[in-house]
C-alpha positions in Angstrom: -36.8 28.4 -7.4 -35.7 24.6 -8.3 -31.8 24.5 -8.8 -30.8 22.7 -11.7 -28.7 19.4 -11.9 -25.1 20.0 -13.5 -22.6 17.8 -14.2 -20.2 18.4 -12.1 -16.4 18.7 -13.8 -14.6 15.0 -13.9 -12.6 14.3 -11.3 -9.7 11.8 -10.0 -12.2 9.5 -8.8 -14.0 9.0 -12.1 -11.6 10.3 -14.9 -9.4 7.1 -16.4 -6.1 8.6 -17.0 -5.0 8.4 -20.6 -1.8 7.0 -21.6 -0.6 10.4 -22.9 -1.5 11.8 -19.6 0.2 9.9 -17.5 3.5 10.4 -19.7 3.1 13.7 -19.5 3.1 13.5 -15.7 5.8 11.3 -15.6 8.3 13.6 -17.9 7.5 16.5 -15.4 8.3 14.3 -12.4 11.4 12.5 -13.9 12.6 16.4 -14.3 12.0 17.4 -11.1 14.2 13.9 -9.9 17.1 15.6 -12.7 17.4 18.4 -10.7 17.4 16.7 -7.3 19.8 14.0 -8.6 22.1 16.6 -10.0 21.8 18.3 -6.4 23.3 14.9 -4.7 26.2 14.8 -7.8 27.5 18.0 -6.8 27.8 17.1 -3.6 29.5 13.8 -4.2 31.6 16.2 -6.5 32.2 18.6 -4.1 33.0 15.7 -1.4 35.7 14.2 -3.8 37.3 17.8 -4.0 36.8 18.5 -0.2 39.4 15.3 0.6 38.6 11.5 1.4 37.0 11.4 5.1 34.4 13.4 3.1 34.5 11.7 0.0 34.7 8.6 2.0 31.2 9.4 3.5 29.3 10.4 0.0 30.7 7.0 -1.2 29.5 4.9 1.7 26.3 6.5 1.1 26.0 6.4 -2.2 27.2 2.1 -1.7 24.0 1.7 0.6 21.3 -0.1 -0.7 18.9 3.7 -0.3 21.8 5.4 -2.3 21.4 2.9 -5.3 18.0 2.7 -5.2 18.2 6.5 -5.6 21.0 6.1 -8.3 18.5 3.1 -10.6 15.9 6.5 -9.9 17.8 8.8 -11.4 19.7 7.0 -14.3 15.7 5.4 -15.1 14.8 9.4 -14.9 17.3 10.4 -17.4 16.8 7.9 -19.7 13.1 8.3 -19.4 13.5 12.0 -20.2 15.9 11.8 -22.7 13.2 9.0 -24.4 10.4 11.4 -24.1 12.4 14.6 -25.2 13.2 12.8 -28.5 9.1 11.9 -28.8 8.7 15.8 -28.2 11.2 17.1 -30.7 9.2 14.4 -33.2 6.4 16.1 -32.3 8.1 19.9 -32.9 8.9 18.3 -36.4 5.0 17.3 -37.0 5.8 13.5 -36.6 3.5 11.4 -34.5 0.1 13.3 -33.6 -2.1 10.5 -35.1 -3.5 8.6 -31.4 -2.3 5.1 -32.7 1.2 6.5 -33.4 1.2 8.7 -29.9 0.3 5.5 -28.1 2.7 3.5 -30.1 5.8 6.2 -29.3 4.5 6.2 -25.8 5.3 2.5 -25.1 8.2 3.0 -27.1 9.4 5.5 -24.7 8.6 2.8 -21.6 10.1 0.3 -23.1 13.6 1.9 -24.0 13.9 3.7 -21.2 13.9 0.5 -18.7 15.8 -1.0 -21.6 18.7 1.5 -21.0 18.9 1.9 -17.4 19.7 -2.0 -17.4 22.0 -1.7 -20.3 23.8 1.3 -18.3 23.6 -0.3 -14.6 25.1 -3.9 -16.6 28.1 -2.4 -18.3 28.5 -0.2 -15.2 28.9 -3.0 -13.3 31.0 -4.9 -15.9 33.5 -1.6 -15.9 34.1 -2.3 -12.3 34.6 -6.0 -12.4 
């Protein structure tokens, strides 16, 4: 009895991830970062209301370079995801199935969401002088 050859299913090493697919990946990760980030602001919230040795040590973490790298993460997640969401709810309206249109919203997406995580870290910093 000879076995036959199958193809065998793509896989990671073969597959070229479509554009689509990544974004996709990327709004599920960016939510997961939401829920972490949100985590940390209720504790820097909860450290303001505790009194200011505690409040004192959430802000001295969140001043170190690994707590703004973590803030740029999270404010680039939120924009990210707010981005996307809007392409979604274009979608839930019928909007933007055709694959030149899907592409074209996808770097749209990209593109405003780095676009607003500098506008929001520059007038941050131009609030505080």
């Amino acid at each position: 009895m000879s076995h036959a050859q199958r193809p065998l299913s793509p896989h990671l090493q073969i597959y070229k991830p479509q554009l689509t697919t990544v974004l996709s990946i990327v709004h599920r990760a960016t939510g997961i970062a939401l829920a972490a980030g949100t985590i940390l602001l209720v504790w820097w919230l909860l450290a303001a209301a505790i009194g200011p040795d505690a409040f004192a040590t959430a802000q001295a973490f969140w001043f170190s370079w690994i707590g703004r790298l973590m803030l740029f993460g999270w404010t680039w997640s939120l924009m990210y995801h707010l981005c996307n969401g809007l392409r979604h709810l274009a979608w839930d309206a019928g909007w933007g199935f055709e694959l030149k249109q899907a592409y074209l919203s996808g770097w749209i997406v990209v593109t405003a969401s780095v676009v607003l995580t500098v506008v929001a870290w520059v007038a941050g910093y131009a609030v505080r002088g």
